[in-house]
C-alpha positions in Angstrom: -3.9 -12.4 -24.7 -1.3 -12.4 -22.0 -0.7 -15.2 -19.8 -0.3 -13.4 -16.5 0.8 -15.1 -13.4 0.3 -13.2 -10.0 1.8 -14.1 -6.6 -1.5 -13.5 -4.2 1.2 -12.9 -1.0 1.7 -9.9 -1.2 1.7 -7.1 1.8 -1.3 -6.6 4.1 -3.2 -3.5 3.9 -6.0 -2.1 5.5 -8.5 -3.7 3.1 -7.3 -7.1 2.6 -4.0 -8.5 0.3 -2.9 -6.1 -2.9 -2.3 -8.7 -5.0 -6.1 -10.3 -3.9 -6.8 -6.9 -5.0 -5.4 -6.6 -7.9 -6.3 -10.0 -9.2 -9.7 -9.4 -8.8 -9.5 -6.2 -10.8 -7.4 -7.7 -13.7 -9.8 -10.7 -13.9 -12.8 -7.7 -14.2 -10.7 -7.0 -17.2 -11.3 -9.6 -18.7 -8.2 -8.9 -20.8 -5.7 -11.2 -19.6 -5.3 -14.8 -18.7 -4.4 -14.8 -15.0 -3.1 -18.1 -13.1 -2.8 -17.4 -9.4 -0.4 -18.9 -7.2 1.1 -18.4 -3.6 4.4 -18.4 -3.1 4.2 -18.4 0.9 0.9 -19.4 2.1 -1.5 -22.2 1.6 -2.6 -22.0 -1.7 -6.6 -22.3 -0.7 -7.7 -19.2 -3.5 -4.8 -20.7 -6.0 -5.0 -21.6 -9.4 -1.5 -23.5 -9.5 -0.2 -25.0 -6.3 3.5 -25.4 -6.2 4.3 -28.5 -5.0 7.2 -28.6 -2.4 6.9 -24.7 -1.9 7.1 -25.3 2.1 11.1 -26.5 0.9 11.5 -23.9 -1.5 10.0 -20.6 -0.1 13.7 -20.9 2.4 15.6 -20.4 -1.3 13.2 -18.0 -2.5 13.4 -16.1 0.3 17.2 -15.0 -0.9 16.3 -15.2 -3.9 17.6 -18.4 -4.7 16.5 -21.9 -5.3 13.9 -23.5 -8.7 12.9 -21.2 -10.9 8.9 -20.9 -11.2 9.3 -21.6 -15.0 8.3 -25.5 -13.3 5.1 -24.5 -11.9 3.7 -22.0 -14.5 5.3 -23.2 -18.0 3.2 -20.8 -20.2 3.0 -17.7 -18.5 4.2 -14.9 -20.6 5.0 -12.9 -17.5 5.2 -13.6 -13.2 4.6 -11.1 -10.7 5.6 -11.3 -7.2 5.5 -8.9 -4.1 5.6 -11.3 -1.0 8.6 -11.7 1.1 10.1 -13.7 -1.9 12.5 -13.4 -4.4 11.8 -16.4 -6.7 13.8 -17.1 -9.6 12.6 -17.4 -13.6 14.6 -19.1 -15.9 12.8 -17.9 -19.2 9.9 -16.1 -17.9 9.9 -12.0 -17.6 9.8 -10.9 -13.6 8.2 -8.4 -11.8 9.1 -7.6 -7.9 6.6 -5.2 -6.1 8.7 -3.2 -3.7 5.8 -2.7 -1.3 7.9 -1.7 1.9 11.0 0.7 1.9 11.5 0.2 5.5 14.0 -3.0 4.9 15.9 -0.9 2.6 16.4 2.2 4.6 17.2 0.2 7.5 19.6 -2.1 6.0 20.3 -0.3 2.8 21.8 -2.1 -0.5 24.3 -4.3 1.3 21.5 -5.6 3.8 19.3 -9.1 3.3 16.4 -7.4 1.3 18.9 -5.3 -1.2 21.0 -8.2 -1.7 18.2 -10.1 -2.7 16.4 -7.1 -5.2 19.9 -6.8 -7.1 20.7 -10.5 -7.3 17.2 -10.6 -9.5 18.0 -7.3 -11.2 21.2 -9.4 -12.4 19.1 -11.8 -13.6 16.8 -9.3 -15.8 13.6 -8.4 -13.3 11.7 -4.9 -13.1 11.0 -4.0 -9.5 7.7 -2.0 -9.3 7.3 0.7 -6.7 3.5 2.8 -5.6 4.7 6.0 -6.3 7.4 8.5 -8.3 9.0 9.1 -4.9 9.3 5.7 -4.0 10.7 4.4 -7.0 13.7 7.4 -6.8 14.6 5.9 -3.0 14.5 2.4 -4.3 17.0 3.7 -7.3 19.1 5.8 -5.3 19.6 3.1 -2.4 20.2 -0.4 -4.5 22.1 2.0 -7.2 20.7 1.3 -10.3 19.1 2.9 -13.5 16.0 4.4 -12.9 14.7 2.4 -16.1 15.2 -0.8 -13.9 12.3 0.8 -11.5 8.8 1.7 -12.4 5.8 3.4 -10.8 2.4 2.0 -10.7 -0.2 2.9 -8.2 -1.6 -0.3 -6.6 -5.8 -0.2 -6.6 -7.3 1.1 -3.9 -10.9 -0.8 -3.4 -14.4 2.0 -2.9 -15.3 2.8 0.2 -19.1 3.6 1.3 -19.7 7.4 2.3 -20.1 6.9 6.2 -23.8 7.7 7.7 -25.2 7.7 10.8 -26.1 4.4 11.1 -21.9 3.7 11.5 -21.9 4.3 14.9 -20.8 7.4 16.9 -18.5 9.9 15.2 -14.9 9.3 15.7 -11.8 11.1 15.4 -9.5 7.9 13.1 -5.8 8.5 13.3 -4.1 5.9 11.2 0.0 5.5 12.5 1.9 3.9 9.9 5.8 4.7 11.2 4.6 8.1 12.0 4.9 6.5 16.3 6.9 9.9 17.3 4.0 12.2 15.1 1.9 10.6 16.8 3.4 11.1 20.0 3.6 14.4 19.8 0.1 15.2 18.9 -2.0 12.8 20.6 -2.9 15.0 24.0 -3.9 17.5 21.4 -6.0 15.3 19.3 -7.9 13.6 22.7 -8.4 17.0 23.8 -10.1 18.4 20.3 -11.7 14.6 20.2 -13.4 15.2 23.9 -14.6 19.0 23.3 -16.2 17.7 20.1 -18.2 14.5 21.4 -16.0 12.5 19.4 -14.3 9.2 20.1 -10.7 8.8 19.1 -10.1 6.0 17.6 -6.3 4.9 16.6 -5.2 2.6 14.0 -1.3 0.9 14.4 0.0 -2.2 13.8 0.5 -4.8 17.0 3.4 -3.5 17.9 3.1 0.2 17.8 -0.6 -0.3 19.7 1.7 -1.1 22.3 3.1 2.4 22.1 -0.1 4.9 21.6 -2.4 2.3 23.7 -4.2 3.3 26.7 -6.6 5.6 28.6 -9.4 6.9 26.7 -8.1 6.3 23.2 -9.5 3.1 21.2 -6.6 1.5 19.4 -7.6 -1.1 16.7 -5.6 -2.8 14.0 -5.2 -1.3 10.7 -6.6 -4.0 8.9 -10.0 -2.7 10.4 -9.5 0.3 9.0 -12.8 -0.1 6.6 -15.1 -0.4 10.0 -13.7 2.2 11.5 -13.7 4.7 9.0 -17.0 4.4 8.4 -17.9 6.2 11.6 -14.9 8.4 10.9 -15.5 12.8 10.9 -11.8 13.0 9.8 -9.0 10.9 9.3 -5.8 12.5 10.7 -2.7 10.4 8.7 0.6 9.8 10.5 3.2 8.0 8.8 6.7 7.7 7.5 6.7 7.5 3.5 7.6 4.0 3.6 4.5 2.4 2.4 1.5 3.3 -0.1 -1.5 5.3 1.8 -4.5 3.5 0.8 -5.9 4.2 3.8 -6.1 7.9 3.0 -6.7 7.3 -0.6 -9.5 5.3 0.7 -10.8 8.0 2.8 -10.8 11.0 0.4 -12.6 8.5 -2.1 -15.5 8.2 0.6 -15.6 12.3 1.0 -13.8 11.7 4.6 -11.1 15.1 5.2 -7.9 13.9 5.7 -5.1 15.7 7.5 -1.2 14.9 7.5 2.1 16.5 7.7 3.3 17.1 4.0 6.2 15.0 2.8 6.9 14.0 -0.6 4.8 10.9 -0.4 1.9 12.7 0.7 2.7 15.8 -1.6 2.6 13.7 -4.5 -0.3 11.3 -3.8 -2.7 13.5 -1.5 -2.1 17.2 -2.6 -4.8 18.8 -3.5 -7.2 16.9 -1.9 -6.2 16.8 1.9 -4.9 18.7 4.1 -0.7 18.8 4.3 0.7 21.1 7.3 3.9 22.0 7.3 4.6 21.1 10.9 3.4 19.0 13.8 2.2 22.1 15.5 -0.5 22.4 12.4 -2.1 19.3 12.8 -4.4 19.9 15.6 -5.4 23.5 14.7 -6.1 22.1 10.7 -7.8 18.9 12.2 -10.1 21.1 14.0 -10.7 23.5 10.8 -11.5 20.1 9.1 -14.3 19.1 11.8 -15.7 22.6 12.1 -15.8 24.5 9.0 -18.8 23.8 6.6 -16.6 25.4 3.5 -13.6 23.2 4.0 -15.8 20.1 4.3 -17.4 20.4 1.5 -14.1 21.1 -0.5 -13.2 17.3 1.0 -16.1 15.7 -0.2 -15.7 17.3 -3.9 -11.7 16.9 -4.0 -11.1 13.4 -2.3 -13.8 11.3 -4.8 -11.4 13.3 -7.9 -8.3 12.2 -6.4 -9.2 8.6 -5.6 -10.6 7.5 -8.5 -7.3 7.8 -10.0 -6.6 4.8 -7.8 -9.4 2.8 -8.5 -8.9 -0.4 -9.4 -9.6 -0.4 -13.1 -7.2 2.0 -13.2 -4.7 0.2 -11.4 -5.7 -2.8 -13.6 -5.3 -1.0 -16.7 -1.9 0.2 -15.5 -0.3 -3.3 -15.0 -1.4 -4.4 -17.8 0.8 -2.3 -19.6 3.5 -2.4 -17.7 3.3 -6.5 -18.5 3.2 -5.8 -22.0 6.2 -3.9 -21.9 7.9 -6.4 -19.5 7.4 -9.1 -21.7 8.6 -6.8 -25.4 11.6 -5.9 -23.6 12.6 -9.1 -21.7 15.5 -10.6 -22.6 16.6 -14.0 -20.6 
């Protein structure tokens, strides 16, 4: 059975921590050995603490500094996806690259590439979400596409939302997608109002600065379980640069979801939401998706079928063979 030890800090989604996530679905398993550990913050939900980490995380940060190898002798393979780098020494490394957004802004010469290739030198995988991802993430450090793999992280069930939810809202997630969202709102409030509806917008801090104001409800992301449980449709504005488990999330719980098509969404969402062609679409095919009985119930029967290829068994299942691999093929 495979000693698997998983880095908890990973990136924040709207549900909670990914690696919290997919912990708890590889310990469902029941398949692995899995020793948690945080390599950033306070170890409360570890398994192994590693002494001195508030020294070290500075190194491991650029990917420098003591190997893990000291804290989790035994481990047949570590996984990491924090802001992190750390070392191994003899132990077969995974990366999650969970944002692009360092990389396109910096590209391979910037802190976050420098950091990826300096542990590609040193034998690591780096996992992306998604086939498109994983081609950017090639493309931009440079390097063989067999040094980058896809796997889907899980995306937790959500309840169908009922009545007892609240008041129906029109849920527009922003994730990079500020100037989308820009140009759409005043449309959106307007189909919102005529409808009885509530618009309700989740953004990080910083972009709520942005879309905040008047009549629309911002909220942050990470509330994006309570607020799409009152949600009639879930319009999705973003740039490509992270997973959309929100969406994902969404479709699973029957919820339509519109968004501009992009390769992300192409890849993950077609077939089961809606993907316009332009900005101009998204307020006409926002409105087909609150009004029209036929194309409602084509969300409800579509979005459960495409989610549950993200549940978290699935996921689980997944990384578990891509950590088989990883450890056959390592070579320190």
């Amino acid at each position: 059975m495979l000693r698997v030890a998983l880095d908890l800090d990973g990136a924040l989604e709207p549900f909670g921590e990914t690696m919290v996530d997919l912990a708890s679905a590889l310990a469902e398993t029941g398949d692995c050995e899995l020793v948690r550990f945080r390599s950033w913050s306070a170890p409360t939900d570890a398994d192994v603490h590693l002494g001195g980490r508030w020294w070290w995380r500075r190194w491991w940060r650029a990917g420098r500094g003591w190997p893990l190898d000291r804290w989790l002798a035994g481990a047949d393979v570590v996984h990491v996806a924090g802001p992190t780098v750390p070392p191994t020494r003899e132990i077969p490394l995974v990366i999650s690259v969970e944002d692009l957004r360092p990389l396109r802004e910096e590209g391979a010469r910037g802190d976050r590439g420098e950091r990826l290739r300096r542990a590609l030198s040193r034998g690591a995988l780096l996992a992306t979400s998604n086939s498109t991802a994983r081609l950017e993430v090639a493309r931009v450090l440079g390097v063989s596409l067999d040094r980058v793999v896809a796997v889907p992280p899980p995306v937790p069930a959500l309840p169908v939302p009922g009545e007892a939810a609240g008041p129906p809202a029109l849920v527009v997630h922003v994730a990079g997608g500020t100037r989308q969202y820009l140009a759409v709102a005043d449309g959106l409030l307007a189909l919102a109002r005529a409808r009885g509806l509530a618009m309700v917008v989740l953004s990080s801090a910083q972009v709520a600065e942005l879309v905040g104001g008047g009549p629309v409800l911002v909220r942050n992301r990470r509330e994006g379980t309570a607020q799409l449980a009152a949600a009639r449709v879930l319009v999705h504005l973003a740039d490509g640069a992270r997973f959309p488990s929100l969406p994902l999330a969404a479709l699973g719980a029957g919820i339509p979801v519109v968004t501009p098509a992009d390769p992300v969404t192409r890849e993950l969402l077609g077939g089961a939401a809606t993907l316009t062609t332009s900005l101009d679409e998204i307020v006409p095919a926002t409105a087909a998706a609150l009004d029209d009985p036929a194309q409602r119930a084509i969300a409800r029967a579509a979005g459960p079928v495409r989610a549950a290829d993200f549940h978290p068994t699935r996921a689980a299942a997944a990384y578990l063979e891509l950590y088989a691999q990883v450890v056959r093929d390592w070579t320190p």
